[in-house]
C-alpha positions as CSV (number, residue, x, y, z in Angstrom):
1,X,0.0,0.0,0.0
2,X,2.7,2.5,0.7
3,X,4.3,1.9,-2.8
4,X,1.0,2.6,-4.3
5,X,0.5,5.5,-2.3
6,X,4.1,6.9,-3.4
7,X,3.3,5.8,-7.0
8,X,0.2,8.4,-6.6
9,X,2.1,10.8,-5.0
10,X,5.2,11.5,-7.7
11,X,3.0,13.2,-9.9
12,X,-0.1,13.6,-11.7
13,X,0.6,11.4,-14.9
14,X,0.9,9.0,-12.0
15,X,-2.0,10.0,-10.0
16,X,-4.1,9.7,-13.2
17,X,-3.1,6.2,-13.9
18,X,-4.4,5.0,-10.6
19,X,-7.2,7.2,-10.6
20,X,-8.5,5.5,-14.1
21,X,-7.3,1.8,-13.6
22,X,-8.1,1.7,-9.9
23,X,-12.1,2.3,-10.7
24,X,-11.8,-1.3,-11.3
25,X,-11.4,-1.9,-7.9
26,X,-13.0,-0.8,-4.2
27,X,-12.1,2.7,-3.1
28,X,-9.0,2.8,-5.1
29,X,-9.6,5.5,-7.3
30,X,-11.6,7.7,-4.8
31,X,-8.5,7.4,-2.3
32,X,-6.4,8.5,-4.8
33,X,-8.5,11.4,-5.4
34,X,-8.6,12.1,-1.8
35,X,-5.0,11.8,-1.2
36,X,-4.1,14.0,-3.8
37,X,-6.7,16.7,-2.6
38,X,-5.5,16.2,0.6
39,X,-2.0,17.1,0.2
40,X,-1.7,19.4,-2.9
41,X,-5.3,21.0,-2.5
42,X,-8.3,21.6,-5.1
43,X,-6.2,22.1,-8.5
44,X,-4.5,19.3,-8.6
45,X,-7.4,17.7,-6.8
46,X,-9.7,18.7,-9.6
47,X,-7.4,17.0,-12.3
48,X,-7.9,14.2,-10.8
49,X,-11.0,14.1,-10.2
50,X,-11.7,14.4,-13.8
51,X,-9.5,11.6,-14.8
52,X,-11.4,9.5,-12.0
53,X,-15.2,10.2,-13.0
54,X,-14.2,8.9,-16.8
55,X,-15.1,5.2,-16.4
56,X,-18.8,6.2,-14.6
57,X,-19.5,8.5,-17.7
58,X,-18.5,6.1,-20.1
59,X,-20.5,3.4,-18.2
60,X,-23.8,6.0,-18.3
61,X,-23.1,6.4,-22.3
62,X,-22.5,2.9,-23.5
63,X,-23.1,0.4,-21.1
64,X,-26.1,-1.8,-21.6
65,X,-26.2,-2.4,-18.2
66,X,-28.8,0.3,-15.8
67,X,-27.2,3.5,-15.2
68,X,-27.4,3.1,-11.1
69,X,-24.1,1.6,-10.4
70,X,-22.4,4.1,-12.7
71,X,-24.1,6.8,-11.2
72,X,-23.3,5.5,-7.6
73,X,-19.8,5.4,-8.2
74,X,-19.8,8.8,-9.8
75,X,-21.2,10.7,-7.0
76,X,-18.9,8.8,-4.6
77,X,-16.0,10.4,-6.0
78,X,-17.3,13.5,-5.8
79,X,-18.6,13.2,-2.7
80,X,-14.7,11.7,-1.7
81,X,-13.6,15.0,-3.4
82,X,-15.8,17.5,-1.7
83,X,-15.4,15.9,1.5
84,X,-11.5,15.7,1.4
85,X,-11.5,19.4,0.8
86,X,-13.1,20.0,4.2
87,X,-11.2,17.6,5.8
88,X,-7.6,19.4,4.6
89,X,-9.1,22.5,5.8
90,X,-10.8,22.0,9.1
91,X,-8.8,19.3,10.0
92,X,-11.5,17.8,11.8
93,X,-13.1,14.1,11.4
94,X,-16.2,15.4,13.1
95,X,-17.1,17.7,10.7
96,X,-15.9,15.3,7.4
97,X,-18.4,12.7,9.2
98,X,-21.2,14.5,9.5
99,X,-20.7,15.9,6.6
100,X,-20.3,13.2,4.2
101,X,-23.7,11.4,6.1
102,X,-25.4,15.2,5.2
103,X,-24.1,14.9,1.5
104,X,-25.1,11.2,1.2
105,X,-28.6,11.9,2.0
106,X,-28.7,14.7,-0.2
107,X,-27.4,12.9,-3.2
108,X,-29.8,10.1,-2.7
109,X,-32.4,12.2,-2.4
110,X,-31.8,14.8,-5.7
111,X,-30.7,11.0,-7.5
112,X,-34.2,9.8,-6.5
113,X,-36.1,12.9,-8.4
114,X,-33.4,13.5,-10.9
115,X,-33.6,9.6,-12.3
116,X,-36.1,8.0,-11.0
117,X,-36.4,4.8,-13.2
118,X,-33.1,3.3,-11.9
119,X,-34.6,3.5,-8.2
120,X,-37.6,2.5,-9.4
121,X,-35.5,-0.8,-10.8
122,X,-33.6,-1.3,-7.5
123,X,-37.1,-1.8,-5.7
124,X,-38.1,-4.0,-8.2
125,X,-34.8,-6.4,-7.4
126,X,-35.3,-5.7,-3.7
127,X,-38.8,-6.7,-3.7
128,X,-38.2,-9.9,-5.7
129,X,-34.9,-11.0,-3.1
130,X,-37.5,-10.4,-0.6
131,X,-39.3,-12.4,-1.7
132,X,-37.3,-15.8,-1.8
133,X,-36.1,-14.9,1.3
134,X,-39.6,-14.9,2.6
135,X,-40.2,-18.1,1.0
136,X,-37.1,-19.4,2.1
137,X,-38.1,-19.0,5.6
138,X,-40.6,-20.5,7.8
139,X,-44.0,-20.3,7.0
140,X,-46.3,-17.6,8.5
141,X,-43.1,-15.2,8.5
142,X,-44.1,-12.1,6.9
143,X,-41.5,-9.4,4.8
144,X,-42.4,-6.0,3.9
145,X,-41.4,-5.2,0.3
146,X,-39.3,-2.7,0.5
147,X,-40.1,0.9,-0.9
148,X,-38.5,4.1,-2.8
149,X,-37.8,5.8,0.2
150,X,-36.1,2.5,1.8
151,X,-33.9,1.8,-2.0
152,X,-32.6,5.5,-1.4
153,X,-31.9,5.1,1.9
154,X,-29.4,1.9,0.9
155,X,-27.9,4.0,-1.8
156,X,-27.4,6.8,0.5
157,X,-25.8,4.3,3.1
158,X,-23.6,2.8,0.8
159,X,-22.5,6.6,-0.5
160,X,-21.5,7.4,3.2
161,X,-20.1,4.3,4.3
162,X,-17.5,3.9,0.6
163,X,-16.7,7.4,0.6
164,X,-15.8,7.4,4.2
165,X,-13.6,4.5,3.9
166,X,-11.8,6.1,0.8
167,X,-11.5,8.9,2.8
168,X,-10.1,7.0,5.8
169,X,-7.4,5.0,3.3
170,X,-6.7,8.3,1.8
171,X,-5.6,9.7,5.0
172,X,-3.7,6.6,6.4
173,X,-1.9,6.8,2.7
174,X,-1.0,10.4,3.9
175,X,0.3,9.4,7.0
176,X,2.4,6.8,5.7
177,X,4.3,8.9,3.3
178,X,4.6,12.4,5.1
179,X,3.8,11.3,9.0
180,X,3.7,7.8,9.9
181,X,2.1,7.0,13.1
182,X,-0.2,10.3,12.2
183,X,-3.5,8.6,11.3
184,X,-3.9,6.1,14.3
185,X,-3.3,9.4,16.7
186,X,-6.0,10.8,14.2
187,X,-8.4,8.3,14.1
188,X,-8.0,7.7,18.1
189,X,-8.9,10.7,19.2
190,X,-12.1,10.5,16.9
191,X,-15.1,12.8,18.6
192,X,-18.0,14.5,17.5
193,X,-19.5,17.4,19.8
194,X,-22.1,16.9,21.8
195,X,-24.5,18.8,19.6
196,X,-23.7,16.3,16.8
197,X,-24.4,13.3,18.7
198,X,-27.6,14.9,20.2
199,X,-28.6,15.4,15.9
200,X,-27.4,12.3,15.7
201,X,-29.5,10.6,17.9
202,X,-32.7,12.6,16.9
203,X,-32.6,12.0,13.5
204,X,-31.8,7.6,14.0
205,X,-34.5,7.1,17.0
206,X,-37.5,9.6,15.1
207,X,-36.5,7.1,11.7
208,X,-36.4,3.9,14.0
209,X,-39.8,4.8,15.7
210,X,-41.3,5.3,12.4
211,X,-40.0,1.6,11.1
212,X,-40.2,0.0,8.1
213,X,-38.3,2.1,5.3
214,X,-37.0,4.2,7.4
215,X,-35.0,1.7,9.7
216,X,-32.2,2.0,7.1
217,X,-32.3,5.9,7.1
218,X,-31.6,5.1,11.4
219,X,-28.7,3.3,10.6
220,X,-26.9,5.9,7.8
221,X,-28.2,9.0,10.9
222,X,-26.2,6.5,13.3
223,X,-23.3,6.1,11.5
224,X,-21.1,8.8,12.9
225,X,-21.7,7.3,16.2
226,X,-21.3,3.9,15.3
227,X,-17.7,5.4,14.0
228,X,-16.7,7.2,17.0
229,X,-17.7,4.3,18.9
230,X,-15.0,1.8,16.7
231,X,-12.0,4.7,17.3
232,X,-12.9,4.9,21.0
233,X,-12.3,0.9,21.5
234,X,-9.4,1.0,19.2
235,X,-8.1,3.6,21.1
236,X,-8.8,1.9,24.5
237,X,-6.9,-1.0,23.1
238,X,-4.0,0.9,22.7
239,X,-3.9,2.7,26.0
240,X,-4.0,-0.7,27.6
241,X,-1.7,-2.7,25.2
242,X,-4.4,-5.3,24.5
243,X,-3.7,-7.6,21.9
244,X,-4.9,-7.4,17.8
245,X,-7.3,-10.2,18.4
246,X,-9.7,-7.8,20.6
247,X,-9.8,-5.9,17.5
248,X,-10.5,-9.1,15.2
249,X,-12.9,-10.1,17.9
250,X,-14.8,-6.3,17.5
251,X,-14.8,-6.5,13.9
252,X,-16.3,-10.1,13.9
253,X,-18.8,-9.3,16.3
254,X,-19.5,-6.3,14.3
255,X,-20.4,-7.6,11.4
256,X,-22.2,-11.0,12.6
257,X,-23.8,-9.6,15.5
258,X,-26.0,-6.6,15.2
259,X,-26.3,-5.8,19.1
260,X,-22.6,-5.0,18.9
261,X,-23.4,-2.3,17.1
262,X,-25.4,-0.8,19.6
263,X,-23.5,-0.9,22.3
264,X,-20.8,1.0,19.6
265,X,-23.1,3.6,19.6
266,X,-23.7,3.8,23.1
267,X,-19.9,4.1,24.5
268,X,-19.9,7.1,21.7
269,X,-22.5,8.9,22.9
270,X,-21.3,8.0,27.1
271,X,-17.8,8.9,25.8
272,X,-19.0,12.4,24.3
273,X,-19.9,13.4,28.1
274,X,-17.1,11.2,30.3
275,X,-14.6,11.1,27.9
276,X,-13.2,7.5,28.8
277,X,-10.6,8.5,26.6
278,X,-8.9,11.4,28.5
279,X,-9.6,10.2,31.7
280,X,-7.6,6.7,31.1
281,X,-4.9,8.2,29.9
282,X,-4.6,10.5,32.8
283,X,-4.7,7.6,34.6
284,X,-2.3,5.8,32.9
């Protein structure tokens, strides 16, 4: 990764190359993107971007296939782009976070009124894998077919959750070039203020309370939480020089057992007030 990463960095010709060839792979091109934005700003950036968005618009003019996945992928390098921007001048996670969840659901939304048909298409599929899955399972059980509002929802959750890991390679690229050990200090000391997590927590319990379609909206509005809540445990980790397998044990847990998720949101939003953090450190 670090070879790539100083392949990218020794000049646009290069960046370019990656930025074309590595749309054929995940996050690739939008890190490259992002890591060029981040370090040599919106000119260069722009370039870039350009080179990167080629594939998607070819894909929208030729392809035979629907335009959604082209038109996914384009928007998540712009979003990558816009959001890397903020992030090289604010400096601050928080506000790239919330950000990039604010742009998501923006984007889905427009993409939703703009181009309807392809939405209309990705219900169609998500109505039809419900139902096998409903007649896969035992009888009596009951699936709502999914909706518009729950199709743009996923779209907009898989727009925030890509672009943020771009984003995140980007920045650990950034760090292993120009100041290794940077990101993890970075990414460790994670937060959003308290008036974020209080949005936050609005937005995902009014969308979980009104259920069905929205439930997905709950999860993209918990998001930044569910991310602060990761960095706070890897950061805990650190301070108490717990093995990597805590960590393979958080991920696995993470992605085969929902409630984990929860409680990640939880020690975010205790951590925004008590600040574990600081205070074991102190300790320490």
């Amino acid at each position: 990764m670090r070879a790539l990463a100083d392949f990218i960095m020794r000049g646009r010709v290069q960046a370019a190359v990656v930025a074309l060839i590595g749309s054929w792979f995940p996050l690739i091109s939008p890190a490259a993107v992002a890591l060029v934005t981040l370090r040599r700003g919106a000119n260069d950036g722009t370039l870039i971007l350009l080179v990167a968005i080629l594939p998607a618009l070819t894909a929208l003019l030729v392809s035979e296939l629907g335009p959604l996945m082209a038109l996914v992928s384009l928007i998540s390098v712009l979003l990558v782009f816009a959001v890397a921007l903020l992030l090289r001048r604010t400096v601050s996670w928080a506000a790239a976070v919330m950000g990039m969840v604010a742009l998501a659901s923006g984007a889905s939304l427009v993409l939703g009124q703009v181009v309807p048909d392809p939405v209309t298409g990705l219900v169609e599929v998500l109505g039809n894998l419900f139902e096998e899955i409903q007649a896969q399972g035992p009888e009596g059980q009951t699936l709502a077919a999914p909706g518009q509002l729950f199709a743009l929802g996923l779209i907009a959750y898989v727009l925030a959750l890509s672009s943020i890991a771009s984003l995140l390679l980007a920045r650990w690229w950034q760090a292993l070039l120009y100041n290794p050990g940077g990101f993890q200090q970075e990414f460790h000391q994670l937060r959003i203020g308290r008036g974020s997590v209080l949005i936050c927590l609005a937005s995902a319990a009014y969308c979980f309370s009104k259920g069905g379609d929205y439930g997905i909206w709950a999860n993209l509005f918990a998001f930044p939480l569910l991310l602060v809540g990761i960095a706070v445990v890897h950061c805990l980790i650190k301070q108490r020089q717990m093995g990597v397998q805590w960590l393979v044990l958080m991920y696995f847990a993470l992605v085969f057992a929902s409630p984990i998720a929860l409680a990640l949101v939880a020690i975010a939003v205790l951590d925004s007030w008590f600040d574990f953090r600081g205070r074991l450190a102190q300790n320490s």
